[in-house]
C-alpha positions as CSV (number, residue, x, y, z in Angstrom):
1,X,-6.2,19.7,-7.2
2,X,-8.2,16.6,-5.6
3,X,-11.3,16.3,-7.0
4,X,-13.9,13.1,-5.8
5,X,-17.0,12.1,-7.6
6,X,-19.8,9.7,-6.5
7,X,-21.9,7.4,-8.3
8,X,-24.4,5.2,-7.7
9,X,-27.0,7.1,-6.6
10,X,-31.1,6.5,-7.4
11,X,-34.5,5.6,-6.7
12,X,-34.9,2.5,-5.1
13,X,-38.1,0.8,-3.1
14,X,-38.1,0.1,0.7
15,X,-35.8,-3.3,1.2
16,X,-33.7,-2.7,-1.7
17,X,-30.1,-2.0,-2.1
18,X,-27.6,0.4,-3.6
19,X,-23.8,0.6,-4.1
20,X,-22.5,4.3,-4.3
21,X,-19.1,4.8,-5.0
22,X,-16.7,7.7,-5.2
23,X,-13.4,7.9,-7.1
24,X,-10.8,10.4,-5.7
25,X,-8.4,11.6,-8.8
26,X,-5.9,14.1,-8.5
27,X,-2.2,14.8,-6.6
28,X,-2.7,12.9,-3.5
29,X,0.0,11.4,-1.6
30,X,-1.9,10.0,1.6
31,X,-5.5,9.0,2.9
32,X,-6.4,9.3,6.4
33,X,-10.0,9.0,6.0
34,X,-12.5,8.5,3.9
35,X,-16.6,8.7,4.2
36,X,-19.8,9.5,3.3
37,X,-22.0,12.1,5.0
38,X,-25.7,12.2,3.9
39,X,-28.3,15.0,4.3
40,X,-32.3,14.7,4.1
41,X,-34.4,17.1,3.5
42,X,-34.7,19.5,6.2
43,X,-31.9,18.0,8.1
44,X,-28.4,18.6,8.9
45,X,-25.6,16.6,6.8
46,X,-24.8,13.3,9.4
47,X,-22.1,11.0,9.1
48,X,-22.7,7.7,7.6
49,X,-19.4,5.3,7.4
50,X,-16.2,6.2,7.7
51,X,-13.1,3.9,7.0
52,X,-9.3,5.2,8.6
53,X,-6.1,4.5,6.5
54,X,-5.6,1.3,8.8
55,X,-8.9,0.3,7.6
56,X,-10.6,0.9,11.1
57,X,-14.5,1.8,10.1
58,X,-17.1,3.4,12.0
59,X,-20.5,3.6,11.6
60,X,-24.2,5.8,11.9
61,X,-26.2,3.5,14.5
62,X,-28.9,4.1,11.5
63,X,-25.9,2.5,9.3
64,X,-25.4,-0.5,11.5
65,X,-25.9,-3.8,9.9
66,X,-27.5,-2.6,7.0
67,X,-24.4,-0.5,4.9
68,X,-21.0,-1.1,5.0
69,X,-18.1,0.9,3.9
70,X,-15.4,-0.4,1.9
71,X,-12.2,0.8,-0.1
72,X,-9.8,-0.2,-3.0
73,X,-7.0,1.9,-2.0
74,X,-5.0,0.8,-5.0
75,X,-7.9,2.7,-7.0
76,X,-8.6,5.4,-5.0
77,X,-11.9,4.6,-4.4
78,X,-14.3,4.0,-1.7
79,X,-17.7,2.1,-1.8
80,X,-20.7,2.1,0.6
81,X,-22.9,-0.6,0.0
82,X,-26.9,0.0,1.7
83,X,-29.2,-2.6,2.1
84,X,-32.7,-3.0,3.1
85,X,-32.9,0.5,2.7
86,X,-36.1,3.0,4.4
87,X,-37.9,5.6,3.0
88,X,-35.8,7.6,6.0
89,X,-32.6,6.9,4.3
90,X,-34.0,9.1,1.4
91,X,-30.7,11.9,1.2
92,X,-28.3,13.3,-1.1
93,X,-24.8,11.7,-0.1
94,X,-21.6,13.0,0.1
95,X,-18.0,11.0,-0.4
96,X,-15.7,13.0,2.3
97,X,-12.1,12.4,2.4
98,X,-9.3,13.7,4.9
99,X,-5.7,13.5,2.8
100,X,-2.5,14.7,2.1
101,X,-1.9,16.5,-1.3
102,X,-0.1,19.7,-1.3
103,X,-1.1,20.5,2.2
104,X,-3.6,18.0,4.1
105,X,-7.0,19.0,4.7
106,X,-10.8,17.6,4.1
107,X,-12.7,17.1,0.6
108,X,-16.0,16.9,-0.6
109,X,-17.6,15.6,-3.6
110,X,-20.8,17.1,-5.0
111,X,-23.0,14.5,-3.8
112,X,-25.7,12.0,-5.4
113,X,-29.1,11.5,-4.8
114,X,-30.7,8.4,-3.1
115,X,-34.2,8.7,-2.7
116,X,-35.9,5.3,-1.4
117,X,-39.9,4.9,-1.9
118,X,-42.4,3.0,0.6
């Protein structure tokens, strides 16, 4: 069983910054991706960051130049630092990762809160 759980999560005013993280624990044998979705109230969940196994990242045009997605594969973990965050950034976020364990498929964490204030 894989299991990931974020951190890092909070109320923070416009301009400021937050590091989630999430740390994946369980049988795993491979990454291929990992990433964090968000969804805002009302709204559909949205990709944020992604980072591949060969350490290729993507990003949200929203997410470009202000967050960045990083990973300590030794650890299992993956980090997504936001900066100068909006009020429109305000979302629980989700740590997403594609992997091999017994079979390979997609995981999701339970998600933590950001909620940014004007």
């Amino acid at each position: 069983q894989v299991q990931l759980v974020e951190s890092g999560g909070g109320l923070m005013q416009a301009g400021g910054s937050l590091r989630l993280s999430c740390a994946a624990s369980g049988t795993i044998v491979s990454f291929d991706a990992m990433g964090w979705y968000r969804q805002g109230p009302g709204k559909e969940r949205e990709l944020v960051a992604r980072i591949m196994q060969d350490g290729t990242t993507n990003y949200a045009d929203s997410a470009k130049g202000r967050f960045t997605i990083s990973r300590d594969g030794a650890k299992n973990l993956v980090y997504l630092q936001t900066n100068s965050l909006k009020p429109e950034d305000t979302a629980v976020y989700y740590c997403n990762a594609d992997l091999v364990s017994w079979s390979r498929r997609t995981y999701w964490g339970q998600g933590t809160q950001v909620t940014v204030s004007s």
